[in-house]
C-alpha positions in Angstrom: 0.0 0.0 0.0 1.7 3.6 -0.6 2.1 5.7 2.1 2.3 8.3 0.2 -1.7 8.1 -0.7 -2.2 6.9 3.2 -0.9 9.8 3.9 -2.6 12.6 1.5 -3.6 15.3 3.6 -6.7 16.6 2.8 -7.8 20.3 3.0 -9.3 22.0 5.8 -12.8 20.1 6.4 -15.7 20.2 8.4 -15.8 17.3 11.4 -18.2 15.3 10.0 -15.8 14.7 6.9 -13.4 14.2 8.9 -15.2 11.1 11.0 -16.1 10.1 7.4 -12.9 9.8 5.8 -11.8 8.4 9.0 -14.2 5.7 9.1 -14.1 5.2 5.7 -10.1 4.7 5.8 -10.5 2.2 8.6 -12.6 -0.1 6.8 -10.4 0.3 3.8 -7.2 -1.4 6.4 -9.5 -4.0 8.1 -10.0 -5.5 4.5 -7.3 -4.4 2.2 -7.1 -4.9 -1.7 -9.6 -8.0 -2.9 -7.3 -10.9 -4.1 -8.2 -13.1 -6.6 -9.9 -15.3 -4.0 -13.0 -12.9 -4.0 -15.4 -14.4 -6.2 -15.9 -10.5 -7.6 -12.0 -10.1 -8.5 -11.8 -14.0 -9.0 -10.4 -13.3 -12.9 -8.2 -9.9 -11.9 -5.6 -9.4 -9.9 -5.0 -5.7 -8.2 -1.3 -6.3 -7.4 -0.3 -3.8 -10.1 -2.0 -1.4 -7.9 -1.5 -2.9 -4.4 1.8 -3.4 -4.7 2.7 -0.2 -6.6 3.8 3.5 -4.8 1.9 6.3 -5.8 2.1 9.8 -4.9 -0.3 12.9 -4.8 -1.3 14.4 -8.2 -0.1 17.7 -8.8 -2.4 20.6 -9.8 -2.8 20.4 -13.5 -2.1 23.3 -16.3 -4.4 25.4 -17.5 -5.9 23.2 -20.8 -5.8 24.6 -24.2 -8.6 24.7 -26.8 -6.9 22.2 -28.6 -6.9 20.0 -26.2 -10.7 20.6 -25.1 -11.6 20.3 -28.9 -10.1 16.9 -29.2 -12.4 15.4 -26.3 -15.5 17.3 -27.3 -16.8 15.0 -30.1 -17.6 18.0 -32.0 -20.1 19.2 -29.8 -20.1 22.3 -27.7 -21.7 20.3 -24.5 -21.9 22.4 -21.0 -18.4 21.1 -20.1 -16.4 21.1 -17.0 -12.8 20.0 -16.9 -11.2 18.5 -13.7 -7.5 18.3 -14.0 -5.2 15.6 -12.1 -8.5 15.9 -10.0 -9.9 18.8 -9.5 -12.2 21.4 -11.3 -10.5 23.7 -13.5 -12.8 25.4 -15.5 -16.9 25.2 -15.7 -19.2 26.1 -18.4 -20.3 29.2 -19.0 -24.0 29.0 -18.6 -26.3 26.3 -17.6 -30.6 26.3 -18.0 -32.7 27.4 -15.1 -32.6 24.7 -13.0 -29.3 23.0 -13.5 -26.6 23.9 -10.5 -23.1 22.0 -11.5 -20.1 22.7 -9.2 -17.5 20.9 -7.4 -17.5 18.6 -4.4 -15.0 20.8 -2.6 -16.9 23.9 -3.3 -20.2 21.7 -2.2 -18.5 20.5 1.3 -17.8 24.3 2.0 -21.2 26.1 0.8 -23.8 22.9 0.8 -22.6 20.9 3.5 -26.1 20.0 4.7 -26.5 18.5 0.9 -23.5 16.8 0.9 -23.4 15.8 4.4 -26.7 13.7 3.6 -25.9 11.8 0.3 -21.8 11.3 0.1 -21.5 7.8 1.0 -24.8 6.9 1.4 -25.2 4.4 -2.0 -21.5 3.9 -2.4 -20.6 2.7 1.1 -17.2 2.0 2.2 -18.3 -1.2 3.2 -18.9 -1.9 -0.7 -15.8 -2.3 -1.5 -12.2 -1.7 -1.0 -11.5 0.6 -4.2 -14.9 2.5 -2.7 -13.8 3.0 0.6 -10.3 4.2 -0.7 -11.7 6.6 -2.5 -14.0 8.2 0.6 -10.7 8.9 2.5 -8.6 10.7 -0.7 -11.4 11.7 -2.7 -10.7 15.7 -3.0 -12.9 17.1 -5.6 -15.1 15.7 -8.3 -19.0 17.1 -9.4 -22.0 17.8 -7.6 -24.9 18.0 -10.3 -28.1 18.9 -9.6 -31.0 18.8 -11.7 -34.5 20.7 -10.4 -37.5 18.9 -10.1 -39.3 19.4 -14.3 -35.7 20.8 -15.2 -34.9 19.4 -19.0 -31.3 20.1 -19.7 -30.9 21.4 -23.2 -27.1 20.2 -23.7 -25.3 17.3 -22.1 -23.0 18.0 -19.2 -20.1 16.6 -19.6 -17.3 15.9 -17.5 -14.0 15.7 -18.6 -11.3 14.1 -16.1 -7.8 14.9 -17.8 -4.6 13.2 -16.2 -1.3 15.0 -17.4 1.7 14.8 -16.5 1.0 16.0 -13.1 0.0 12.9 -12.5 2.4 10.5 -13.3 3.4 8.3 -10.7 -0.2 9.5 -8.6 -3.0 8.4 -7.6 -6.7 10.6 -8.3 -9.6 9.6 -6.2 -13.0 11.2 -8.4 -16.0 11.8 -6.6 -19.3 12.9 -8.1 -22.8 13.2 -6.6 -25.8 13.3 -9.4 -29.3 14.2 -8.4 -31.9 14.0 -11.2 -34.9 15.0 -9.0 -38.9 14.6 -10.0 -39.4 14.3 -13.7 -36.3 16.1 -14.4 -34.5 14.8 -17.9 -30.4 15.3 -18.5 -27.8 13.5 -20.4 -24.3 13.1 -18.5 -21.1 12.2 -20.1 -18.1 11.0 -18.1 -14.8 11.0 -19.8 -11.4 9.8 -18.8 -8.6 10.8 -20.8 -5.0 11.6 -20.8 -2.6 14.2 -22.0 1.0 14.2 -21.5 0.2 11.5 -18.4 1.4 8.4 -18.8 1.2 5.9 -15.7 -1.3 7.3 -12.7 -4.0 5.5 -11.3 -7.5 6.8 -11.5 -10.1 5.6 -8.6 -13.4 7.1 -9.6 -17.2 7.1 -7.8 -20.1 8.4 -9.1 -23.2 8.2 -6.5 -26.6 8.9 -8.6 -29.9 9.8 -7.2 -32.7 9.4 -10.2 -36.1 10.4 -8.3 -39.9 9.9 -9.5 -40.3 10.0 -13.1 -36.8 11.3 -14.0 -34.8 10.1 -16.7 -31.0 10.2 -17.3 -28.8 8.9 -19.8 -25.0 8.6 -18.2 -22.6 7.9 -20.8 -18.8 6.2 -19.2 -16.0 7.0 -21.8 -12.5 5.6 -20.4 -9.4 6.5 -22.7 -6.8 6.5 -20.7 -3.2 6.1 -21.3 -2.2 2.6 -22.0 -0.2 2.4 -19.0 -2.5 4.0 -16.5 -4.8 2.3 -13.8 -8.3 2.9 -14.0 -11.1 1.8 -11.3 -14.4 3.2 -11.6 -17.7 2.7 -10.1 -21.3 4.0 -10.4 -23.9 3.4 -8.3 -27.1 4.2 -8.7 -30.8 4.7 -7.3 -33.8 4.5 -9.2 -37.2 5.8 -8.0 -40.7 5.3 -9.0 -41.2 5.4 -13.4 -37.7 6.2 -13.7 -35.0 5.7 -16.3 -31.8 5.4 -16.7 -29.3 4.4 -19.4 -26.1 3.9 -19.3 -23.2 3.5 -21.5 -20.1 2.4 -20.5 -17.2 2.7 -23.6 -13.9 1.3 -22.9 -10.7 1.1 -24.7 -7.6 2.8 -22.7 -5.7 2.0 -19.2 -3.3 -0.9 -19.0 -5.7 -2.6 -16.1 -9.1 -1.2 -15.9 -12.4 -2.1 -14.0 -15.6 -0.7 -14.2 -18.7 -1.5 -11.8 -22.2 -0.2 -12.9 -24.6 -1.1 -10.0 -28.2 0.0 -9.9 -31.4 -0.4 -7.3 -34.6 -0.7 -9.0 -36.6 0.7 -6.0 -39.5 2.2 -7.2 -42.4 0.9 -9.6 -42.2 0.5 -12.9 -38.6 2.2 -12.6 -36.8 1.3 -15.8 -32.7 0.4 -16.5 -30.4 0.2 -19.8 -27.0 -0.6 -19.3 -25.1 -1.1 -22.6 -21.3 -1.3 -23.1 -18.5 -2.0 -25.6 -14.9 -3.1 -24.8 -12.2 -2.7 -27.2 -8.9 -3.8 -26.2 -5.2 -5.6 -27.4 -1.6 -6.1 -26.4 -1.7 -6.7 -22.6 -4.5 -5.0 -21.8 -7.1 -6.2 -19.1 -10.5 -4.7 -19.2 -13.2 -5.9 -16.6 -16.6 -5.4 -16.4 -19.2 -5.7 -13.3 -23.1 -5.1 -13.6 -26.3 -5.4 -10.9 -29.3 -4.6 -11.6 -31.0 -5.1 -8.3 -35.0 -5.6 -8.8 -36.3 -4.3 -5.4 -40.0 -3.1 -6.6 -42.3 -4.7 -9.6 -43.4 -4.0 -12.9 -39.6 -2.4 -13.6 -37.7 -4.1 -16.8 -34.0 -4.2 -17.2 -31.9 -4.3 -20.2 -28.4 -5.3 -20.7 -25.9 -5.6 -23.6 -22.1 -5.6 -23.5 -19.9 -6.4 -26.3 -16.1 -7.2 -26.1 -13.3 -7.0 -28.8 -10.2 -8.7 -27.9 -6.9 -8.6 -29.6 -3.1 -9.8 -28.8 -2.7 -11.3 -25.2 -5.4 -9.4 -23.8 -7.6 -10.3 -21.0 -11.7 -9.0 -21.1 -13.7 -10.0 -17.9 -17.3 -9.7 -17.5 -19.9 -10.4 -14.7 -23.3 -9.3 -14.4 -26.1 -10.3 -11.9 -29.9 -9.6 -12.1 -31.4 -10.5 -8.5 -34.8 -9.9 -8.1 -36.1 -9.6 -4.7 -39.8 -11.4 -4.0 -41.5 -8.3 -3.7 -40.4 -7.6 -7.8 -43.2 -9.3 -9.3 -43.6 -8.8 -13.1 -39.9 -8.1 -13.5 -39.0 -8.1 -17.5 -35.0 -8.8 -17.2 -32.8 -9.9 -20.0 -28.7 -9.2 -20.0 -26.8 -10.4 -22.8 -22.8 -10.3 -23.1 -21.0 -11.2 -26.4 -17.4 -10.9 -27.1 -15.5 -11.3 -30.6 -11.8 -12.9 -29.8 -9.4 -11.9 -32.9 -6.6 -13.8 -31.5 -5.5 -17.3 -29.8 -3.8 -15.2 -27.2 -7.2 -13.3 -26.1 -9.0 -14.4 -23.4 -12.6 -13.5 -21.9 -13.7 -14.9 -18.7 -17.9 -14.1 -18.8 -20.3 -14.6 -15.9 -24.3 -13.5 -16.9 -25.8 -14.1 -13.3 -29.5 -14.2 -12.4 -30.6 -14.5 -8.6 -35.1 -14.8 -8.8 -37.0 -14.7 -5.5 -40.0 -13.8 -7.1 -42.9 -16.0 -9.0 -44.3 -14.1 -11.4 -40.8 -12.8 -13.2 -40.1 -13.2 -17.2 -35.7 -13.0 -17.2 -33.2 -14.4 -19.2 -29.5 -14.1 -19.6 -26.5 -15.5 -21.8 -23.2 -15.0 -23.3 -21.3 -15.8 -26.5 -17.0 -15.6 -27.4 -16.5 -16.4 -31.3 -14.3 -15.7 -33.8 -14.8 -14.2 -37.0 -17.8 -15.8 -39.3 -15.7 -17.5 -41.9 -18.5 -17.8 -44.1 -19.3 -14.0 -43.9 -15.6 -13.7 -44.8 -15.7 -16.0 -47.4 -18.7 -14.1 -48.9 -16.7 -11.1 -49.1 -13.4 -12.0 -50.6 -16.0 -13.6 -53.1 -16.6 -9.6 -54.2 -13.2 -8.9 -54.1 -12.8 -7.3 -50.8 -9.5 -8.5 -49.3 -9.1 -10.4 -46.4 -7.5 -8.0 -43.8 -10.0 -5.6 -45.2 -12.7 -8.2 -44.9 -12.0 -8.8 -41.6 -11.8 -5.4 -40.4 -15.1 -4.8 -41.8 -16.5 -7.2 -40.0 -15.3 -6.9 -36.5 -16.3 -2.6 -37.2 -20.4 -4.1 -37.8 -19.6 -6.1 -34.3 -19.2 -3.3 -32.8 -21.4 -0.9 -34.4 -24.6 -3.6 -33.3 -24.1 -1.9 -29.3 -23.3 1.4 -30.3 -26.4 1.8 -32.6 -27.9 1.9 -29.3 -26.7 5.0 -27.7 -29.6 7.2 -27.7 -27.3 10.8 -27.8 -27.4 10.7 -31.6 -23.4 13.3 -31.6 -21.9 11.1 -29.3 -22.8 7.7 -30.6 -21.8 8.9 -34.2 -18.5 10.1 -32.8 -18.1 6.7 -31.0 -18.8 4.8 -34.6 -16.1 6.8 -36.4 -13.4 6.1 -33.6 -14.1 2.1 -34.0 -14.6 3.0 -37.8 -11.0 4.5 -37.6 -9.5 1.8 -34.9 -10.7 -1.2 -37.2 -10.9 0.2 -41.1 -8.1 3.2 -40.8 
């Protein structure tokens, strides 16, 4: 464990944070880094992390327009852009409604807010990463969304790591309440410039009330030698919705965890995915959707493209509780291996205490169709080319079904480009 991180000091904070980060740190040493022995980390190993020393990030330089520009998918979005951690610059106007700042300006001017959510669906008993991340976390985004607010524009929030970070370790936190029949789209991004090998340990706690509905798009493209661990956790109330999108192709060892509560009637969840990766990247991927109320469906798809010696892991779990009669569940996870050195370890889960339920899960790993390739070098497309075309419409299937029309068609010409270019 780095004593360097153990010892962050945090800024001045009230006492209640204090007790927090306390607690949250002692429950973080009475457990210590999940080994491959927990049936959650059974397929990846931490010790790159564990056993690694990293440092405090520095403050960040001021970003340039170029380097906003190439992150913005072409879109002028209601962006705000955290450096090495913390908030460097906000957008310059939001709708009536919308408040967006960060969690250290939060702790000091809306403790009460604060005070009552941080924590409260992410628990540091959750997880080790999770409770890590309660007693560094420094800054990240507090978003709130007014009751009947619709939010013009997405926000997005762009996490840069440059060089300021090398050798460190950023702990993200972000709050998001969508309150009563509120609609936004959030984008989460994490990138690198200049940054090479940092580690980024990321929470996102989301609060989507009665009738709301929230699209929260994951991008991670970080460097190929960086660290990433994210999770987002998530509370759905009565007709809600939320979809999510989690889009992964950067960081030497990544994991991402996308947990949400069903807990109101005829709430509704999405959660979609794609996973590109090669060389010796690892990529791992955990989903729940936990049915706690009935009448609420739940859709799933991840995808996974593997290349090189990779590793891809993914394990989702749909438990329905008995009181989630008339749960419509169905998670599917299919995953395209383009070498005899990949690997995928996949683990669709469903957990049904109820009677009256219609779910269904399952998983796929293939190769290439060689009759679809046959079919094409029969018109005289080549076979490299052949291929690539083919592995591009594998991926295209899940990203067809991000609803933000800019974003997904900026997402199709990056795999476009990584597969055809």
């Amino acid at each position: 464990m780095s004593e360097a991180v153990m010892q962050a000091a945090p800024p001045c904070e009230p006492g209640w944070l204090r007790d927090f980060r306390r607690s949250a740190m002692a429950q973080f040493e009475s457990k210590g880094f999940p080994t491959m022995k927990d049936e959650d980390w059974h397929f990846t190993s931490v010790a790159p992390i564990a056993e690694r020393t990293f440092g405090v990030a520095h403050p960040g330089a001021p970003v340039s327009a170029d380097v906003l520009k190439r992150f913005a998918h072409g879109q002028d979005w209601h962006t705000f852009v955290f450096v090495n951690g913390w908030l460097e610059s906000s957008a310059d106007s939001l709708p009536s409604g919308v408040t967006v700042g960060g969690l250290a300006d939060a702790i000091e001017n809306s403790a009460e807010l604060v005070e009552r959510h941080l924590g409260k669906l992410a628990t540091a008993e959750s997880g080790a990463f999770t409770a890590l991340n309660a007693a560094r976390a420094t800054d990240g985004a507090v978003i709130r969304i007014a009751a009947d607010a619709v939010v013009d524009k997405p926000i997005h929030l762009l996490f840069i790591s440059d060089s300021g970070a090398e050798g460190a370790a950023v702990h993200t936190r972000n709050l998001v309440f969508a309150e009563r029949h509120s609609q936004c789209t959030l984008i989460e991004s994490y990138v690198s410039v200049g940054g090479d090998s940092y580690f980024t340990n990321a929470v996102t706690e989301v609060y989507v009330a009665d009738g709301a509905r929230l699209g929260h798009y994951k991008l991670q493209t970080e460097s190929r030698n960086a660290f990433h661990v994210g999770t987002v956790q998530v509370h759905q109330s009565r007709d809600s919705r939320y979809e999510s999108f989690s889009f992964a192709t950067g960081a030497k060892l990544s994991r991402t965890n996308v947990y949400t509560t069903l807990a109101g009637d005829a709430a509704e969840a999405v959660l979609n995915g794609l996973y590109m990766v090669d060389g010796s990247q690892h990529v791992d991927h955990q989903t729940r959707i936990e049915h706690v109320a009935p009448n609420c469906p739940s859709h799933e798809l991840y995808k996974g493209i593997l290349d090189g010696n990779s590793h891809g892991v993914f394990n989702g779990k749909v438990y329905v509780h008995p009181e989630a009669q008339k749960t419509d569940g169905k998670q599917t996870n299919n995953n395209l291996l383009l070498s005899d050195a990949a690997r995928i370890d996949t683990k669709p889960q469903l957990e049904i205490f109820a009677d009256d339920v219609k779910c269904t899960h399952g998983a796929t790993v293939g190769r290439l169709d060689d009759t679809a390739l046959f079919y094409m070098r029969s018109r005289g497309i080549e076979p490299a080319q052949a291929k690539r075309l083919l592995t591009y419409a594998f991926a295209a299937d899940v990203l067809e079904k991000i609803e933000l029309e800019p974003l997904r068609e900026s997402l199709e010409a990056q795999v476009l480009e990584r597969f055809t270019g």
